[in-house]
N, C-alpha and C positions, 0 to 999 in steps of 0.2 A: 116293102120290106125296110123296115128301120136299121141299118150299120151301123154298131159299134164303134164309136172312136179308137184309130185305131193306128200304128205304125209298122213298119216292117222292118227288119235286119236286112241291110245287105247280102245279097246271096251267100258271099264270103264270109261275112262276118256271121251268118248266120248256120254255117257248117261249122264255124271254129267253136262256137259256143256248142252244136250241138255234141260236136265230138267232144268238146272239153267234161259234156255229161254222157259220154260214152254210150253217144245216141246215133243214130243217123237219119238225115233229110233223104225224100224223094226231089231230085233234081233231074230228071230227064223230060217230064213233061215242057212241052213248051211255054212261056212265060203268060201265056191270053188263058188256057185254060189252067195253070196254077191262081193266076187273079179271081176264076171266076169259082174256081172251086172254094180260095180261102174267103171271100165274100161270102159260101153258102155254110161254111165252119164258121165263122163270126156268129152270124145271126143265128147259128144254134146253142153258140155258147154262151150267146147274151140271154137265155132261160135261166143262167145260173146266179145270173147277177153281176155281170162283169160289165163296169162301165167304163175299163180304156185299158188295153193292152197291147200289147210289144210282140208282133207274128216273127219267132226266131225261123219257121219255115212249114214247107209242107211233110208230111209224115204222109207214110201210105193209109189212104180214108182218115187223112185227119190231119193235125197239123198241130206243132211246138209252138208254145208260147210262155210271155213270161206277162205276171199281171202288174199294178205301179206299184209291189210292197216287194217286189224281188223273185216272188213264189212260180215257179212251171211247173206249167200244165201241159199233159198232152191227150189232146183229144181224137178218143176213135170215134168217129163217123158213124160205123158199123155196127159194134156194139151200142152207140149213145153213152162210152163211158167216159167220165171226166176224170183223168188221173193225176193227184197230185204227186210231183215228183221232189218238194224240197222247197227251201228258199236256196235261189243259185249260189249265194255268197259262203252260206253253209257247206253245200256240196263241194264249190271249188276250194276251201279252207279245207275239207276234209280230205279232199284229196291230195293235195300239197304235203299234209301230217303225214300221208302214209308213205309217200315218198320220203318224206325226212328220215322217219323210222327204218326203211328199205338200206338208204343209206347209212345209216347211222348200224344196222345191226349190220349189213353185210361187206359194206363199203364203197359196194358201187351201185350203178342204178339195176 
């Protein structure tokens, strides 16, 4: 089996992003078989053409990531489906806007 070049988030660092896209990680598994599962997500996501991404974490049957243009994805296992969610800088610039607006029409958060 060929792997994907590949990096991971910090456990922490990798819940703050997910929650920052109002996502959530599977963190209860123990760390040996979260490894060997995201090794068997890799090698299925390199069908799509992906030659180096950034593992933000595990997802139930699948697992967050972001690829080197900014874009996540999160992949179900289960399904085989590949879901784009955005380029991240967009999402978090968007959501920022809509808190300003929050504030701005009502006055608090």
């Amino acid at each position: 089996m060929t792997v994907l070049p590949c990096a991971q988030c910090h456990e922490s660092d990798g819940c703050r992003v997910a929650t920052s896209l109002r996502l959530n990680l599977q963190t209860e598994d123990p760390q040996e078989n979260t490894m060997k599962e995201l090794q068997c997500y890799i090698a299925e996501v390199k069908q799509f053409g992906f030659n180096h991404s950034i593992i933000i974490g595990k997802r139930y049957c699948g697992m967050l990531f972001v690829d080197c243009f900014a874009c996540v994805f999160d992949w179900d296992s289960d399904s085989h489906a590949l879901w784009f969610l955005g380029d991240y800088f967009e999402i978090i610039s968007k959501e920022e806007s809509e808190k300003i607006m929050i504030i701005g029409q009502h006055g608090t958060f």
